[in-house]
C-alpha positions as CSV (number, residue, x, y, z in Angstrom):
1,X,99.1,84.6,102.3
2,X,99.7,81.2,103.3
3,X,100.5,78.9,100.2
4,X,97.9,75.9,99.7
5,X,100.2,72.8,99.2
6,X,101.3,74.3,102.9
7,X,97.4,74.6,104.1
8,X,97.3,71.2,102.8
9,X,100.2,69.3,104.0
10,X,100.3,70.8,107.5
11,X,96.9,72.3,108.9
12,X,97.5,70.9,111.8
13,X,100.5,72.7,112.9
14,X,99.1,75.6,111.5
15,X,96.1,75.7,113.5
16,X,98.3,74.8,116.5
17,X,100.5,77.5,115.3
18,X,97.8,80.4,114.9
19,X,96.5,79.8,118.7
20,X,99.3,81.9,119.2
21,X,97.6,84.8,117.8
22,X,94.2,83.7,119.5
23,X,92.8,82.9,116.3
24,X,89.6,81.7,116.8
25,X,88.3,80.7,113.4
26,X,89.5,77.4,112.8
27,X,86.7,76.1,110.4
28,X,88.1,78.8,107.8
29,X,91.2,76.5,107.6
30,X,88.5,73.9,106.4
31,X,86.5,76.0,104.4
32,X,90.1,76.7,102.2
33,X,90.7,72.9,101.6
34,X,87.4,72.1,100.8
35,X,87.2,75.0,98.3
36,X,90.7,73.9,97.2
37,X,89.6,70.8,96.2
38,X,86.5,71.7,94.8
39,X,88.8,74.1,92.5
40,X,90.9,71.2,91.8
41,X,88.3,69.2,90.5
42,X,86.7,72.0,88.5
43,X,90.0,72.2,86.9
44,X,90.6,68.9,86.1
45,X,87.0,68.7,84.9
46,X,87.9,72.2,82.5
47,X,91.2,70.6,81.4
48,X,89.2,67.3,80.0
49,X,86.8,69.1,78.0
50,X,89.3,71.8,76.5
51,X,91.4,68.3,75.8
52,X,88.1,66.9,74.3
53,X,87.3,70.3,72.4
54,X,90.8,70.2,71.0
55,X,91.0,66.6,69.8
56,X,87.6,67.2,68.1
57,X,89.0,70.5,66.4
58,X,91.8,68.0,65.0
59,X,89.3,65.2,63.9
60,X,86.9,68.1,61.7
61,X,89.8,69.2,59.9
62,X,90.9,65.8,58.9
63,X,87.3,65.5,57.8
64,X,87.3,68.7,55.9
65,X,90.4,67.4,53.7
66,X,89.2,64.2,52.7
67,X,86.0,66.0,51.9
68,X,83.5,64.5,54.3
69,X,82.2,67.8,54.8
70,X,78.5,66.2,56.3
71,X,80.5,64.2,59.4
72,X,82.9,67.5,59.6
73,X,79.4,69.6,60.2
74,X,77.8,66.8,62.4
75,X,81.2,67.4,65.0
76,X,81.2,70.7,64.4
77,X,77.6,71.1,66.5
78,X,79.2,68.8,69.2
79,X,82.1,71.5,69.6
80,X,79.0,74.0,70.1
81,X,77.5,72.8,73.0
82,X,81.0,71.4,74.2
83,X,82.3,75.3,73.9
84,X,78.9,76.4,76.2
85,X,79.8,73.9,78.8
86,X,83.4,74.6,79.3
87,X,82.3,78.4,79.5
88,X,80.0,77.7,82.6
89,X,82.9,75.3,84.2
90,X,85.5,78.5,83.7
91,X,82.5,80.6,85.3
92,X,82.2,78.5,88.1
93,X,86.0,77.9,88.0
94,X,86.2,81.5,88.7
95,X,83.9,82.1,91.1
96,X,85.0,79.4,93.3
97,X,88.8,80.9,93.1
98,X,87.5,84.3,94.1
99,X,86.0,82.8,97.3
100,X,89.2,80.4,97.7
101,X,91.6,83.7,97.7
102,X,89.0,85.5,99.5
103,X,89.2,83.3,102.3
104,X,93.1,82.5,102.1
105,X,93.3,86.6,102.9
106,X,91.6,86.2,105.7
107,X,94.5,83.9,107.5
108,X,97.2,85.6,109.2
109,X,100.7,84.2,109.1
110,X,101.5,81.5,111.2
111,X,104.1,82.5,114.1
112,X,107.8,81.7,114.0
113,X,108.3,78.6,116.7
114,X,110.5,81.4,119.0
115,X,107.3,83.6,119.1
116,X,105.9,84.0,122.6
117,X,102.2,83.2,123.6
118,X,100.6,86.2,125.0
119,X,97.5,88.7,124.2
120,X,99.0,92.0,123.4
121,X,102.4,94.2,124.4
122,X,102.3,93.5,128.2
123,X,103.8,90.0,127.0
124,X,106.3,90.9,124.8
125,X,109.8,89.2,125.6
126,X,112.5,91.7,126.6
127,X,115.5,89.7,125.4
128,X,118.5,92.4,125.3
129,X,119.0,95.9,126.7
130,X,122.7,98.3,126.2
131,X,123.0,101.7,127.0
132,X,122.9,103.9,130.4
133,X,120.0,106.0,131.1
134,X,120.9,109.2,131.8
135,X,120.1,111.5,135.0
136,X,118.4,114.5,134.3
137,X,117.9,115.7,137.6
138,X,114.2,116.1,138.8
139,X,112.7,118.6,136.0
140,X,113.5,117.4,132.5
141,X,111.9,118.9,129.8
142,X,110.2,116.8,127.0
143,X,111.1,116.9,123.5
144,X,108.1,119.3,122.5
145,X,108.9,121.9,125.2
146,X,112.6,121.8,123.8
147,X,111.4,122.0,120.4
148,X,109.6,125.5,121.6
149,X,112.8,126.5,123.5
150,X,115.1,126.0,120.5
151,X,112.9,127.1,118.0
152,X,113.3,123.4,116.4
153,X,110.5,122.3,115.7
154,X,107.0,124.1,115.5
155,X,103.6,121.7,116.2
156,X,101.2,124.4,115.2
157,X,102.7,126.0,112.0
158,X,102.0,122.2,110.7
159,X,98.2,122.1,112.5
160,X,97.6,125.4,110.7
161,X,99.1,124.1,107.2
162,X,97.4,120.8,107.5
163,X,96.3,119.5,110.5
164,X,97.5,117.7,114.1
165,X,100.4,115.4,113.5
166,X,101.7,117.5,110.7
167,X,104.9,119.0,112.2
168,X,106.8,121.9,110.4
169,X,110.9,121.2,111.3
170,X,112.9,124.8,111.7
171,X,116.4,125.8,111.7
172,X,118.7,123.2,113.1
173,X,115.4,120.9,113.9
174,X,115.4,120.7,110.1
175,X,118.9,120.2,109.1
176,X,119.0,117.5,112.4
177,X,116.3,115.4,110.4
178,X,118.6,115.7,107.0
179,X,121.3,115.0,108.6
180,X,120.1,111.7,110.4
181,X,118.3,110.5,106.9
182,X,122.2,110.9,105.6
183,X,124.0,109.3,108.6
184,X,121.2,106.1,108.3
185,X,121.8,106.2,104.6
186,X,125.2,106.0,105.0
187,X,125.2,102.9,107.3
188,X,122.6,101.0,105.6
189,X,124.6,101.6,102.2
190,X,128.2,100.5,104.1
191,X,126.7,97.2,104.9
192,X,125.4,95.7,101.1
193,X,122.2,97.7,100.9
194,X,121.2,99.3,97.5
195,X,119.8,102.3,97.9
196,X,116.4,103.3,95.7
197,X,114.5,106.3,95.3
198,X,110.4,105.0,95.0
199,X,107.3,106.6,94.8
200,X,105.5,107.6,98.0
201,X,102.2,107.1,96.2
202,X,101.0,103.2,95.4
203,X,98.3,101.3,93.9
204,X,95.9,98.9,95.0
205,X,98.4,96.1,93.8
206,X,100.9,97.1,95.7
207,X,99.4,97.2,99.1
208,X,97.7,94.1,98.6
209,X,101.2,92.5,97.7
210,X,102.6,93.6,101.5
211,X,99.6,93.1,103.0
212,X,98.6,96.3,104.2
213,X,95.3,95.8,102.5
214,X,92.8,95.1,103.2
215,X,93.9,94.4,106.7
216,X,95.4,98.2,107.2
217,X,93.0,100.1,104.8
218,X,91.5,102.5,107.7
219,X,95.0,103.2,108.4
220,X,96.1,104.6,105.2
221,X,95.5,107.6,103.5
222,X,93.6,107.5,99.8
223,X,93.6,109.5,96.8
224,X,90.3,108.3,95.6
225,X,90.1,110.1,92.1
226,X,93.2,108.0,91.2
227,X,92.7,105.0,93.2
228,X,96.1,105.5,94.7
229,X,97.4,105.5,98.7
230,X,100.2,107.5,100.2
231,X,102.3,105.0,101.4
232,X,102.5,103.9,105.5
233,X,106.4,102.7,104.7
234,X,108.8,102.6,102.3
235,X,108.5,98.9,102.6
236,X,105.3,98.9,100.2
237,X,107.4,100.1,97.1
238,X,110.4,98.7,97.7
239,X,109.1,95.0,98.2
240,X,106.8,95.7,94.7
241,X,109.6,96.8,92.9
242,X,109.8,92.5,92.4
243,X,106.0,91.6,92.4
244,X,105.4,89.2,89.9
245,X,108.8,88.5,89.5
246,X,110.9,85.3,88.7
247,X,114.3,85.4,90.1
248,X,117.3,83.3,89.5
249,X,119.1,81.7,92.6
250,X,121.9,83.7,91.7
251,X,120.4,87.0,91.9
252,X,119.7,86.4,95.9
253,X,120.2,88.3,98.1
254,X,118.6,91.6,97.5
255,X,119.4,93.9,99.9
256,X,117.5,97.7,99.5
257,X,117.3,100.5,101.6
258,X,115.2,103.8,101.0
259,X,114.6,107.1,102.6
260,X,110.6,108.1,102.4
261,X,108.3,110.1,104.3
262,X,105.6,108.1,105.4
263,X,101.9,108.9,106.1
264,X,99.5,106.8,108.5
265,X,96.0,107.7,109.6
266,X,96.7,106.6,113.3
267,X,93.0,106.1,113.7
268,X,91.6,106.5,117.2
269,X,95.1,107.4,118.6
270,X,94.8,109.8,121.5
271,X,95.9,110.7,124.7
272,X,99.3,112.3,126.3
273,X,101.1,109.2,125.0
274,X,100.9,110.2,121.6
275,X,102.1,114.2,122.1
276,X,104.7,115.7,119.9
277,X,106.6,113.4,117.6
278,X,105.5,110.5,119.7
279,X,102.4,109.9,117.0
280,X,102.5,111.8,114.0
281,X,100.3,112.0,110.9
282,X,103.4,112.6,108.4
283,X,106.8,111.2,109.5
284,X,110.1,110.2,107.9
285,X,111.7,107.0,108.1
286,X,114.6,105.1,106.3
287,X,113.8,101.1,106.0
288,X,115.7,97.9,104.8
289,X,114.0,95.4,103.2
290,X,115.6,92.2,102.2
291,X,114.6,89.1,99.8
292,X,116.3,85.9,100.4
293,X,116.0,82.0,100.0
294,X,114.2,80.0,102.6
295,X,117.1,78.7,104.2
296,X,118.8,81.7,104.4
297,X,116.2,84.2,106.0
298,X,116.9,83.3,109.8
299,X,120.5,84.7,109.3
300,X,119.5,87.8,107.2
301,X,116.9,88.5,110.5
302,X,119.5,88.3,112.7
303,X,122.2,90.4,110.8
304,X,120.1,93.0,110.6
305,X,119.0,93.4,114.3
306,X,122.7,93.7,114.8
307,X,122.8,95.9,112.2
308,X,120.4,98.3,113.8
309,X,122.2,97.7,117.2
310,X,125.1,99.2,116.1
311,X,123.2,102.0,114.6
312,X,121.9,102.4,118.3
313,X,125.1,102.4,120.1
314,X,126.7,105.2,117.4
315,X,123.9,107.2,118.5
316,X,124.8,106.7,122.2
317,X,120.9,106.1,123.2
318,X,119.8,103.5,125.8
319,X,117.5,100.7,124.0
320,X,116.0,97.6,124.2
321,X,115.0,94.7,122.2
322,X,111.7,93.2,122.8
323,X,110.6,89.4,121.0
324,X,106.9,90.5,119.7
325,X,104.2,87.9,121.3
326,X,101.5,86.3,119.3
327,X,99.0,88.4,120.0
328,X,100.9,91.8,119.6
329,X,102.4,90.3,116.0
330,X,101.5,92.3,112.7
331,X,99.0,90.0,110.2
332,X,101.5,89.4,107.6
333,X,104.7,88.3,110.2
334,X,106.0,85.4,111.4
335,X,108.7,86.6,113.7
336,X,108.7,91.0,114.9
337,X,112.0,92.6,117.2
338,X,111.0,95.8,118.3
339,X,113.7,98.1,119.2
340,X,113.3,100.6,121.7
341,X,114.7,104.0,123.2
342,X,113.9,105.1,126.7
343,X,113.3,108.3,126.7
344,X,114.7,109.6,130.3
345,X,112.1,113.1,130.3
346,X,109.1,111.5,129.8
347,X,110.0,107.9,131.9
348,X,109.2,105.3,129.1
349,X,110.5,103.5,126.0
350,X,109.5,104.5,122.7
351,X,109.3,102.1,119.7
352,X,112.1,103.2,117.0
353,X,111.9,100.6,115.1
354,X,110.3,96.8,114.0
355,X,112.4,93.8,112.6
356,X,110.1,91.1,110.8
357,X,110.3,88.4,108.7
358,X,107.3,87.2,106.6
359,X,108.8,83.6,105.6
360,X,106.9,83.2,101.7
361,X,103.4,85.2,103.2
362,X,104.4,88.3,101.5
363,X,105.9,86.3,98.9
364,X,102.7,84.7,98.2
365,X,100.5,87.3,97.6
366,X,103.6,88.9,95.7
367,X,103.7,86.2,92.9
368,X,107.2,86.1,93.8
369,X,109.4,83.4,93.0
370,X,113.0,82.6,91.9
371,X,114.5,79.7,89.9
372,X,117.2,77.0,92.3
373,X,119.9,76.2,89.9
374,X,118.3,72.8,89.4
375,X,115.3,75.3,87.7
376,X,113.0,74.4,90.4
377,X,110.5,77.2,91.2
378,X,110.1,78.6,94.7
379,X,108.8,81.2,96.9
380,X,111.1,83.7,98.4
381,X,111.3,84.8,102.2
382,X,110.8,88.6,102.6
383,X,112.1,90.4,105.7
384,X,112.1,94.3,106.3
385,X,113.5,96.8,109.1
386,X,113.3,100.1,110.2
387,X,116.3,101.8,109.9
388,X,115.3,104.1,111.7
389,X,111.8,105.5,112.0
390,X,113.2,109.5,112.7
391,X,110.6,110.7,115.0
392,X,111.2,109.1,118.5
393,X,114.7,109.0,117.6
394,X,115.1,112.7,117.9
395,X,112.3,112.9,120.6
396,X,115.0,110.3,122.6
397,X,118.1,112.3,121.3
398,X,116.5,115.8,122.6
399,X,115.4,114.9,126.0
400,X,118.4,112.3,126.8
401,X,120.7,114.8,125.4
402,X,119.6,118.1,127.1
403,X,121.9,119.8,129.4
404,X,122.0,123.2,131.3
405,X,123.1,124.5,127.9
406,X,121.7,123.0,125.2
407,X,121.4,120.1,123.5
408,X,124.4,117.4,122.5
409,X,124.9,115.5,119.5
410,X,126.2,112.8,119.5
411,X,129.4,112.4,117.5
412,X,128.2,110.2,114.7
413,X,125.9,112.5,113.3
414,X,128.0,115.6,113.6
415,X,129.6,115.5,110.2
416,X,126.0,115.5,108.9
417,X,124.5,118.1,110.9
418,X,127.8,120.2,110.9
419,X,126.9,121.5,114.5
420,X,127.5,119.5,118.0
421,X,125.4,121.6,120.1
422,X,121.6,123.0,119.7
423,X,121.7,126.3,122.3
């Protein structure tokens, strides 16, 4: 949520900013500083009749000690009808702040200055690419008919148990997913991150504070009895573990990482692009998330897409680096990398994982703050990574791995999985 002393001091080069997105409500940016001002003055209105209301308080009991009981009661009505009209000024106080926030929800972040203009992923920036893409010869197998061949993985023990995009892992398919939660574990926790256990169930609260409601809320899965939803990334609890937080300078940065499964609806996703682990219901993923000062957050965004780069190049898989354009670019970011993996059976690149920063958006809607040593209060910048979502990770490492006689591991990962071959 964009801050309202920022609405106010720059609308301009935040409309000219959000054209990016092909935002194409301008007036709301007006409708939020009119409201905003109308709250102001309702506020300052409230705070000179609760100034009045306490100054009269002050003046009855004077009265009452020098025993002028008659003018004490003669104020005392005044303070009445003074209490009834600051009770419809607080209503209308409160009602006018609803449709304020209401509106400010509404605004998508404004895009980082790098961010290309464009309408959807066609435009995206291709801005590095490492790796060789192997030859497979003319009849590769995808990742699902390897699963089936290797008894790895089995697509309708999980359609039976729950439903399509529920896969059940097997055997070595199993310990390979263990072993690559350990291996990214590992790294993340070798390079400064914390790692935390959290809840895979949130409230309300929670997903607001991110911002995957209300704009995601189709997307997620609810437990309406409890008013709770499975969580669509480990970055929902770990960002939450500071909402309504106020940090000292001193205490920044905070660097997390945790391993969850993850659960999306995937609404109206069909066709052949999302068969196997391409799409999936249920999936597991280990994520980064990082709170920092302002004037530190470009650096942290760039440290960890180097940081997943070398992830990338342990696991010997051919990727590429793509600079999101506006109009591909989540709601709550200012600036998305997406990494990803070409997958030599099935002839395309596969998202594996998104770098964003939010700049004080998430922040925000957070109420999350931290003191500068000169005790002025601030917002934070919020930034978060996949690292890495597991799915097309091992649908990448299956079918650029495959040879006549199995499947290689690559070396990294072989102290974790304690095999180097799937035959």
């Amino acid at each position: 949520m964009l801050a309202l002393q920022h609405i106010r001091e720059n609308k301009y080069v935040i409309l000219e900013g959000l054209k990016k997105r092909n935002f194409h409500s301008p007036e709301k940016i007006d409708q939020i500083l009119e409201l905003d001002q109308e709250r102001r003055a309702q506020q300052a209105n409230l705070d000179q009749h609760l100034a009045q209301a306490n100054n009269l308080a002050k003046e009855i009991g004077m009265l009452f000690k020098k025993g002028e009981v008659a003018k004490a009661n003669e104020l005392k009505k005044e303070t009445t009808s003074l209490k009834e009209l600051t009770k419809k000024i607080q209503k209308k106080l409160q009602n006018t702040t609803v449709s304020l926030n209401e509106l400010r929800i509404q605004i998508p972040n404004v895009p980082h200055d790098s961010v290309p203009q464009g309408s959807g992923e066609e435009d995206n920036e291709e801005i590095f690419q490492s790796g060789n893409i192997p030859n497979l010869g003319n009849e590769p197998l995808a990742h699902w008919d390897l699963a089936q061949k290797y008894d790895l993985i089995d697509f309708d023990l999980g359609t039976k148990i729950t439903g399509a995009g529920f896969p059940v892992y097997k055997g070595k398919g199993a310990r390979l997913q263990r072993g690559l939660v350990n291996y990214l574990l590992d790294k993340n926790t070798q390079s400064g991150y914390l790692e935390m256990q959290v809840p895979h169930l949130v409230n309300e609260a929670s997903g607001f504070g991110t911002g995957q409601l209300p704009d995601k809320e189709g997307q997620m899965y609810q437990v309406q009895n409890d008013d709770l939803y499975l969580i669509p990334t480990a970055e929902v609890p770990l960002t939450n573990l500071y909402r309504d937080a106020l940090l000292d300078q001193k205490d920044l940065p905070i660097c997390l990482t945790g391993y969850t499964p993850c659960f999306r609806r995937e609404a109206g996703s069909y066709g052949a692009h999302v068969r196997g682990l391409n799409r999936l219901h249920q999936f597991d993923k280990v994520e980064i998330v990082r709170i920092e000062e302002p004037q530190n957050a470009m650096n942290a965004l760039n440290g960890m897409v180097e940081h997943v780069k070398v992830i990338l190049e342990d696991l010997k898989l051919p990727y590429r680096i793509l600079r999101l354009c506006g109009g591909d670019l989540g709601f709550t970011s200012a600036l998305t990398y997406d990494f990803e993996i070409y997958s030599a059976a099935q002839k395309r690149w596969l998202e594996i994982s998104s770098v964003s920063t939010f700049n004080s958006f998430q922040a925000e809607r957070l109420q999350l703050r931290y003191k500068t040593k000169e005790g002025i209060k601030q917002s934070v910048h919020t930034l978060n990574g996949s690292s890495l979502a597991l799915p097309r990770v091992v649908a990448g490492m299956l079918e650029n791995c495959q040879t006549d006689d199995g499947i290689l591991i690559p070396k990294a990962l072989v102290p974790y999985t304690g095999f180097d071959k799937i035959n």
